[in-house]
C-alpha positions, 0 to 999 in steps of 0.5 A: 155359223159354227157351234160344233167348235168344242161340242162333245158327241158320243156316237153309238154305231160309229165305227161305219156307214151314218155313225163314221160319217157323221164323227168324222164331219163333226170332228172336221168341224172342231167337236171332241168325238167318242164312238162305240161298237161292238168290234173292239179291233174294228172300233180302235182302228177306225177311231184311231184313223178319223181322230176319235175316242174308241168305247167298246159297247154293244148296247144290248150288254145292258149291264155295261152301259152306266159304267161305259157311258162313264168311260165317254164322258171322262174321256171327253171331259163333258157331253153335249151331245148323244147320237143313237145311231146304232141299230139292227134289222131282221127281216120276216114274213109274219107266217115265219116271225118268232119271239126271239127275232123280237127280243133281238132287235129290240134288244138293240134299237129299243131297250138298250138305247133306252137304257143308254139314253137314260144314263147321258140325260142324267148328265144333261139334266144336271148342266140343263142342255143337251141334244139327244139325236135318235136315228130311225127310218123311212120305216119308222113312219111307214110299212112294208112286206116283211118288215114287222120287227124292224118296223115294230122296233123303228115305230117304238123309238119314234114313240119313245122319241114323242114322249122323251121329247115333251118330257126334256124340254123344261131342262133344255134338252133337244129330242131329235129324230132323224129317219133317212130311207135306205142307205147302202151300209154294212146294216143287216150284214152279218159279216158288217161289210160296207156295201156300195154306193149306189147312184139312185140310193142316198149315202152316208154323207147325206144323213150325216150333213142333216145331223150335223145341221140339226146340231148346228142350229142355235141352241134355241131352236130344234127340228123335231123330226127330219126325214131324208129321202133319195130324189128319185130311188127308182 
């Protein structure tokens, strides 16, 4: 079964690790992909070499999101399909955490994928289907030293998550949340260096296969939520 012949994507995060795995499976597959990210040299080099549509976005920049949002669905002559995939971390002992890591990172994996969200659902709503896929986190669903911010921030969106779900089902709109454990990336790199593969960590390509198979599923189903975890981590 094939239904991504055609579908059209925007991934935000796509110029490396789960978001540039995941557009180029989904471009191999026949869909129509737009990536965003915040490294405009970066963002146009990788999209010219998977076949993509290049958007420079930072989701935090709240004031560009409605008219970017725009730009992919013109480019892309329609939207099916919105991939929330970008995110940051910071990580602090609760002794040393400040406001400012808070409005941070909830800048990006809360408030601005929100706003982002709220643009694309208006042109769902308006063709009653869609599939809104967020991407969190082993730590959204649980705890860990130093993790209160990420955590925070990870927990929220699988609220959000919850309550867009109930809410976008009468429209025919899938709400979907995918939370891998850890994945060797260029998240929390400051330099956004892709890390190594690790042999006992999962890979970019796994995360990448459970979304494409999530989207893949016939229209009158969905998973709500899926978790991935490596076998054996340790």
């Amino acid at each position: 079964m094939n239904n991504l012949s055609g579908k059209k994507v925007l991934i935000t995060g796509g110029s490396s690790g789960i978001g540039k795995a995941t557009a180029i499976e989904l471009v191999a597959n026949g869909a129509t992909v737009c990536i965003t990210g915040r490294d405009k040299i970066k963002l146009e080099n990788v999209a010219s070499e998977i076949k993509a549509i290049p958007i420079h976005l930072d989701v935090s920049k709240y004031n560009n999101i409605a008219v970017k949002t725009l730009d992919a669905f013109h480019s892309m002559g329609g939207m099916d399909v919105l991939i929330n995939n970008a995110g940051i971390g910071e990580f602090a002992k609760l002794e040393d955490i400040k406001v400012n890591h808070f409005e941070n990172i909830f800048a990006t994996n809360v408030f601005g994928l929100t706003m982002l969200t709220q643009e694309v659902v208006k042109f769902f709503k308006t063709q009653q289907h869609g599939t809104v896929i967020n991407i969190g986190s082993s730590a959204a669903t649980s705890g860990f030293p130093s993790g209160s911010v990420y955590c925070a921030s990870k927990f929220a969106l699988r609220g959000l998550t919850e309550c867009w779900r109930h809410e976008l089902r009468k429209d025919n709109i899938r709400v979907i949340l995918v939370n891998p454990s850890e994945v060797p990336t260029a998240f929390n790199n400051k330099e956004r260096v892709e890390s190594e593969e690790k042999e006992n960590k999962l890979s970019s390509k796994e995360i990448s296969h459970a979304i494409v198979s999530a989207i893949n599923m016939d229209k009158r189903g969905f998973i709500p939520e899926l978790n991935v975890w490596a076998t054996n981590p340790f």
